[in-house]
VEXDREN-2710 file (C-alpha; in Angstrom, 1 decimal):
% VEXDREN-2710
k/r/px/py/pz
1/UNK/41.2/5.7/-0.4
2/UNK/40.7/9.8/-0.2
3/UNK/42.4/11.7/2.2
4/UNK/39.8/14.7/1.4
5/UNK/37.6/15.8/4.6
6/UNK/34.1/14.8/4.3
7/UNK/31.7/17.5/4.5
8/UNK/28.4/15.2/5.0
9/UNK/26.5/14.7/7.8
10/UNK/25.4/11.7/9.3
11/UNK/21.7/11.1/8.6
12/UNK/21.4/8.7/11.6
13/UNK/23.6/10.4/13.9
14/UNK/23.4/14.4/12.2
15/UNK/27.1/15.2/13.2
16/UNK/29.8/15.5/11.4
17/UNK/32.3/12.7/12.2
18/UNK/32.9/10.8/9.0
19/UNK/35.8/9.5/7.9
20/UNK/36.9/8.4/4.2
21/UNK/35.7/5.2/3.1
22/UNK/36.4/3.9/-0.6
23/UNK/35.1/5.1/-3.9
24/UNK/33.7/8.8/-2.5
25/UNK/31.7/7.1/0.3
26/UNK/32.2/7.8/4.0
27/UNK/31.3/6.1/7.4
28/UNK/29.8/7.5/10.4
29/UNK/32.4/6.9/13.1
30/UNK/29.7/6.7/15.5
31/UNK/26.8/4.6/13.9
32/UNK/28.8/3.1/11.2
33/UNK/26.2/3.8/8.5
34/UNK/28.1/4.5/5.0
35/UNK/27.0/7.3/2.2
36/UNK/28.3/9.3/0.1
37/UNK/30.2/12.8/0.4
38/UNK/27.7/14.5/-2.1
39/UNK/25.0/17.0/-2.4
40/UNK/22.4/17.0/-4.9
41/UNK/20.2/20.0/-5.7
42/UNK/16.2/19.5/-6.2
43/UNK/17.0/20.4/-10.0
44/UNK/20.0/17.9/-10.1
45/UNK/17.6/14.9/-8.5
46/UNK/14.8/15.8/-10.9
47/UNK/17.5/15.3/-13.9
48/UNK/19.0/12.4/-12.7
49/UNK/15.8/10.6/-12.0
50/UNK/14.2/11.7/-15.4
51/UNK/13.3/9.3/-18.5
52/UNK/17.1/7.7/-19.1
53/UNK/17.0/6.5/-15.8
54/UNK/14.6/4.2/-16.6
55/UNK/15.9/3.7/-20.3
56/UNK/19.3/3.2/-20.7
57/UNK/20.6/4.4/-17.4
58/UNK/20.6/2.2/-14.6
59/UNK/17.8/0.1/-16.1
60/UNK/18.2/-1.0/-20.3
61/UNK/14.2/-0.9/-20.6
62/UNK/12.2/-0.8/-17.2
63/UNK/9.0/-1.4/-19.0
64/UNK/10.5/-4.1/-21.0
65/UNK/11.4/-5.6/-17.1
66/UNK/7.7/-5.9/-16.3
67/UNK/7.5/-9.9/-16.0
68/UNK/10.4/-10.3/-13.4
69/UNK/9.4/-7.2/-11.6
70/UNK/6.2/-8.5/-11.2
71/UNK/7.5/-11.6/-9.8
72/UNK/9.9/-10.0/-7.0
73/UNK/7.0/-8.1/-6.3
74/UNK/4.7/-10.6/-5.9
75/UNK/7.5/-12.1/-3.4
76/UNK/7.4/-9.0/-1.5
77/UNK/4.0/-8.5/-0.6
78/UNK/3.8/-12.6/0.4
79/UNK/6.7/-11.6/3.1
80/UNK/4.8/-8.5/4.0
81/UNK/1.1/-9.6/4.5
82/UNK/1.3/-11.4/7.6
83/UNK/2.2/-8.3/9.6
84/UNK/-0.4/-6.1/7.5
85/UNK/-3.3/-8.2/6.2
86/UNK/-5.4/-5.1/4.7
87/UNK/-6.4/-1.1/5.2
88/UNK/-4.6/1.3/3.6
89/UNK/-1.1/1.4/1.9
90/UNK/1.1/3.8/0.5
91/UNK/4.4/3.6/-1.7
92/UNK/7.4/5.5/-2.4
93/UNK/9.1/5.5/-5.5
94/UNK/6.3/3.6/-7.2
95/UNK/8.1/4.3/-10.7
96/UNK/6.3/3.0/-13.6
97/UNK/3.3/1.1/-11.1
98/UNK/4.2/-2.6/-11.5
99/UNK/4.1/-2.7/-7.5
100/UNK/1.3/-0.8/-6.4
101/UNK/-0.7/-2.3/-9.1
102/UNK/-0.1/-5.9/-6.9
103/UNK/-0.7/-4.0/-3.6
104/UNK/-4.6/-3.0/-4.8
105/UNK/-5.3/-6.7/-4.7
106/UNK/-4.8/-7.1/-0.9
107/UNK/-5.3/-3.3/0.4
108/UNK/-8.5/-1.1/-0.1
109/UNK/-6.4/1.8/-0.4
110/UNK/-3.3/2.4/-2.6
111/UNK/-1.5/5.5/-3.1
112/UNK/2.2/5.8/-4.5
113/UNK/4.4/8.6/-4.8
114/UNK/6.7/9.0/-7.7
115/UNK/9.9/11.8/-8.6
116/UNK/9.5/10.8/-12.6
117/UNK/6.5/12.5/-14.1
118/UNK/6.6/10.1/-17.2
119/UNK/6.3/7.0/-14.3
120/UNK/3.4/8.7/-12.8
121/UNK/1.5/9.1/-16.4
122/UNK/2.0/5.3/-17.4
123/UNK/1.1/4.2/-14.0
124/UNK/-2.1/6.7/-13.7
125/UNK/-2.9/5.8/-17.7
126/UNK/-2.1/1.7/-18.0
127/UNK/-3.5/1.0/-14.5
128/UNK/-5.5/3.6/-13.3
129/UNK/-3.4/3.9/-10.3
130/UNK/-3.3/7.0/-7.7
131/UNK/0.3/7.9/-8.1
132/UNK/1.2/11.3/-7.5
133/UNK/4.2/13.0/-8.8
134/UNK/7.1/14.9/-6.8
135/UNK/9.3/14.6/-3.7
136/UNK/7.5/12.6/-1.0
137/UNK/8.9/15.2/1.7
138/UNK/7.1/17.8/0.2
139/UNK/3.5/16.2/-0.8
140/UNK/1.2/16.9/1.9
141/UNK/-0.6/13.6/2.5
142/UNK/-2.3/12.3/6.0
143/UNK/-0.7/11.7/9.4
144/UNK/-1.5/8.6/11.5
145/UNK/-3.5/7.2/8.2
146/UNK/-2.4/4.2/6.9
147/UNK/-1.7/0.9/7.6
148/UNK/1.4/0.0/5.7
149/UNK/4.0/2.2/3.7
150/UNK/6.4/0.4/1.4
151/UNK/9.5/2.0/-0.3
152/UNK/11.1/-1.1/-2.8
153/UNK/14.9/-0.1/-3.6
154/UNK/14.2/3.2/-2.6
155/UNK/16.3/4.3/1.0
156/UNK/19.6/4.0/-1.1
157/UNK/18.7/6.5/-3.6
158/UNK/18.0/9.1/-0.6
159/UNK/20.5/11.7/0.5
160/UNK/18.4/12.2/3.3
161/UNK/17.0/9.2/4.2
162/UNK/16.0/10.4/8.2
163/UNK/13.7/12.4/7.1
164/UNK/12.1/10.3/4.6
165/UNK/11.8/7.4/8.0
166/UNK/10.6/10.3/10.3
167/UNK/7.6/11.5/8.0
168/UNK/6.8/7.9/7.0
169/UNK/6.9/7.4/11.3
170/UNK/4.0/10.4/11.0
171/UNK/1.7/9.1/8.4
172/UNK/1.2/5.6/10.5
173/UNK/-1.5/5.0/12.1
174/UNK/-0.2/3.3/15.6
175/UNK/0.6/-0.3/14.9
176/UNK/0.8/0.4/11.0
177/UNK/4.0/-1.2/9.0
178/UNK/6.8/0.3/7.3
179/UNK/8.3/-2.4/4.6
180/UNK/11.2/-1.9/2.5
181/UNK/13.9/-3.3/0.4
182/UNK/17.2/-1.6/0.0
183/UNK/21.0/-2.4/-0.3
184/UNK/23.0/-4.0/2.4
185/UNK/26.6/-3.1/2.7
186/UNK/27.8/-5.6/5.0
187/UNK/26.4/-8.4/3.3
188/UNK/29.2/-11.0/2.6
189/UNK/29.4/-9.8/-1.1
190/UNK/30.0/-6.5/-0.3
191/UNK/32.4/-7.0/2.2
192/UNK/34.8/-9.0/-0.3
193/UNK/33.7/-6.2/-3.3
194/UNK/34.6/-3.3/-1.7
195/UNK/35.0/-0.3/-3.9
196/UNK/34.0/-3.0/-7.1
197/UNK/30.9/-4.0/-5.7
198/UNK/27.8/-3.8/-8.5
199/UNK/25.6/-1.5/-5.9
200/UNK/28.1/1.5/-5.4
201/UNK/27.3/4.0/-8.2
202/UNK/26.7/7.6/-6.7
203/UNK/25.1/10.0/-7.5
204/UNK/22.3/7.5/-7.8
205/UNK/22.6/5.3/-5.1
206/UNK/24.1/7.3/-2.1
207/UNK/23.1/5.6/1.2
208/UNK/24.2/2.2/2.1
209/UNK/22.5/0.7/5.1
210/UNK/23.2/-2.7/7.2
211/UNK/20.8/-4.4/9.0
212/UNK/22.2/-2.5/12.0
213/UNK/22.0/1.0/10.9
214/UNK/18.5/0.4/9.3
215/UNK/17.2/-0.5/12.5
216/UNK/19.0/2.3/14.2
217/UNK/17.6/5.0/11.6
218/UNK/13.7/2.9/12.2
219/UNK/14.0/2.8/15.6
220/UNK/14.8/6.8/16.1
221/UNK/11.8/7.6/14.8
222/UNK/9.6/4.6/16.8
223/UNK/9.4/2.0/14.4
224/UNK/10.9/-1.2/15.7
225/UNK/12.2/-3.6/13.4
226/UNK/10.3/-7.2/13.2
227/UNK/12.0/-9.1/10.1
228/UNK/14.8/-8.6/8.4
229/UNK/16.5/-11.3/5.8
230/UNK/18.0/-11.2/2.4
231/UNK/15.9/-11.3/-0.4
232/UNK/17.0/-12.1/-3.9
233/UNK/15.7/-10.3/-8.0
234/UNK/14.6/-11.8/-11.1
235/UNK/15.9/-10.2/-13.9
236/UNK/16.1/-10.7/-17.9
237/UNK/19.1/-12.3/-18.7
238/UNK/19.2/-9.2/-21.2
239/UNK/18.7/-6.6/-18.2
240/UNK/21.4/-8.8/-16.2
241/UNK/23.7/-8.6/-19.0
242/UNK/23.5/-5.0/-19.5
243/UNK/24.2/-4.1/-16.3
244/UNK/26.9/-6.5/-16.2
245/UNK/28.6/-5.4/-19.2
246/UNK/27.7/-2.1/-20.5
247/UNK/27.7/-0.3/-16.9
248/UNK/29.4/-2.5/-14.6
249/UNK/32.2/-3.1/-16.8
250/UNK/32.1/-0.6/-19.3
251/UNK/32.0/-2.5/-22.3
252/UNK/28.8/-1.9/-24.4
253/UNK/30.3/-4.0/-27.4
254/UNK/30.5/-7.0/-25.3
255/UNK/27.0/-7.0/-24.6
256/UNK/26.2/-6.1/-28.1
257/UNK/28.2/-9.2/-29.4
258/UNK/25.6/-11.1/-26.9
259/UNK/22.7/-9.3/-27.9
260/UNK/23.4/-10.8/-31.5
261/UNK/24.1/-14.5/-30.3
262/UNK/20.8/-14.6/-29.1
263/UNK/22.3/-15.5/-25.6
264/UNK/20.1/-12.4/-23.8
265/UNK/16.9/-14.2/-23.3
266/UNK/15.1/-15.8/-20.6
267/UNK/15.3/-14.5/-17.2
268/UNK/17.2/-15.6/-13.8
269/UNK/16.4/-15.6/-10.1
270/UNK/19.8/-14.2/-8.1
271/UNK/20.4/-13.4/-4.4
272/UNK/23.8/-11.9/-4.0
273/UNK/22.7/-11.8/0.1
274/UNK/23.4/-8.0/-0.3
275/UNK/19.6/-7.1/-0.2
276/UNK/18.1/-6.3/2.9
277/UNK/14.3/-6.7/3.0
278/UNK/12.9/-5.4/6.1
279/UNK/9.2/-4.8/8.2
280/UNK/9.0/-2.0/11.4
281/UNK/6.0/-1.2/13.1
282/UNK/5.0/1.5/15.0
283/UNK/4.1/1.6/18.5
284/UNK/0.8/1.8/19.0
END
């Protein structure tokens, strides 16, 4: 554990009065809610969230990941369309499109938002999707216009995830949704992990939410929580071994070994219980 001072502030609370977690992550004495002692400049995010993110960064090939995507997608928007049958929807972090692609077929208006300009052009060029590059809090874009915004695995890539909830609080029309998915530190697996569990890897993912502090952060801004449960992926066995091996563990050879058996196909359904999937709606 560090003994170093954290210099962050609480995005839930906005005070300083962290103390030292595990692995360069602190926790809000106050709120509880766990992230990590960094800053990131607008040139750093840009960098880290370029092309190798996608392709041999955190993901092996994200394109190549389309088919199980797809399918936890298709989950998603099955949870999410009995609190927001149709209108108008918008998405953060839409990356290469595979969601918003799947939103078009229930809502008469899609719009995503993406950091990675390559993202954006497949997206805009495969599926002729309205995805516009750049940083969501700087895109100007309608208040009190749409009917549900969506952010999948997004919140825990955001080092300033309040203001992300409060301008997503602006663009909803009253008694519009806000549905995500994002990581869930006091799942049961992540409580027994600690400092080795597979989600902690700043500088990419730097906010790590429970079910408590998500609806803390939701609620400050006047969205009130109405679901929350744990939610699990499909993934490539290839994807799952990758991860496993070549980040996780740090041994590329091993999962080059696989790769040659022939043992990376096919693809898996998982729920480690440490992903929160959760709907707000605005008062309205």
């Amino acid at each position: 554990m560090s003994s170093a001072a954290p210099t962050a502030v609480c995005p839930i609370c906005e005070v300083f009065d962290a103390a030292p977690l595990y692995a360069g992550l602190v926790k809000c004495r106050r709120c509880s809610f766990v992230f990590a002692d960094l800053a990131l400049s607008p040139a750093e995010l840009e960098e880290l969230y370029a092309r190798n993110y996608f392709f041999g960064g955190e993901y092996l090939d994200y394109v190549a990941e389309e088919a199980p995507l797809t399918r936890d997608f298709r989950d998603h928007f099955a949870l999410l369309k009995p609190y927001a049958p149709s209108g108008r929807y918008l998405e953060l972090g839409a990356a290469y499109g595979f969601s918003l692609n799947i939103a078009r077929e229930t809502y008469a208006e899609t719009t995503g938002v993406e950091i990675n300009p390559d993202a954006c052009k497949y997206a805009q060029d495969r599926f002729g999707l309205d995805v516009r590059n750049g940083d969501f809090l700087t895109i100007d874009l309608p208040e009190n216009h749409y009917d549900v915004i969506a952010c999948w695995a997004t919140l825990e890539h955001l080092q300033a995830p309040h203001l992300y909830i409060q301008k997503i609080a602006r663009l909803l029309k009253p008694g519009g949704v806000f549905a995500c998915t994002t990581v869930d530190i006091d799942g049961v697996v992540p409580r027994l992990r600690r400092e080795k569990w597979r989600q902690i890897h700043p500088p990419t993912h730097v906010s790590y939410f429970s079910r408590k502090t998500l609806a803390q952060l939701m609620a400050k801004y006047g969205l009130r929580q109405e679901h929350a449960e744990y939610v699990g992926s499909y993934r490539s066995v290839d994807n799952m071994l990758y991860g496993l091996l070549a980040l996780a563990q740090g041994k590329p050879e091993w999962y080059g070994r696989l790769k040659l058996l022939g043992l990376n196909r096919g693809m898996l359904y998982l729920n480690l219980y440490d992903l929160n999937f959760a709907i707000a709606r605005k008062a309205g």
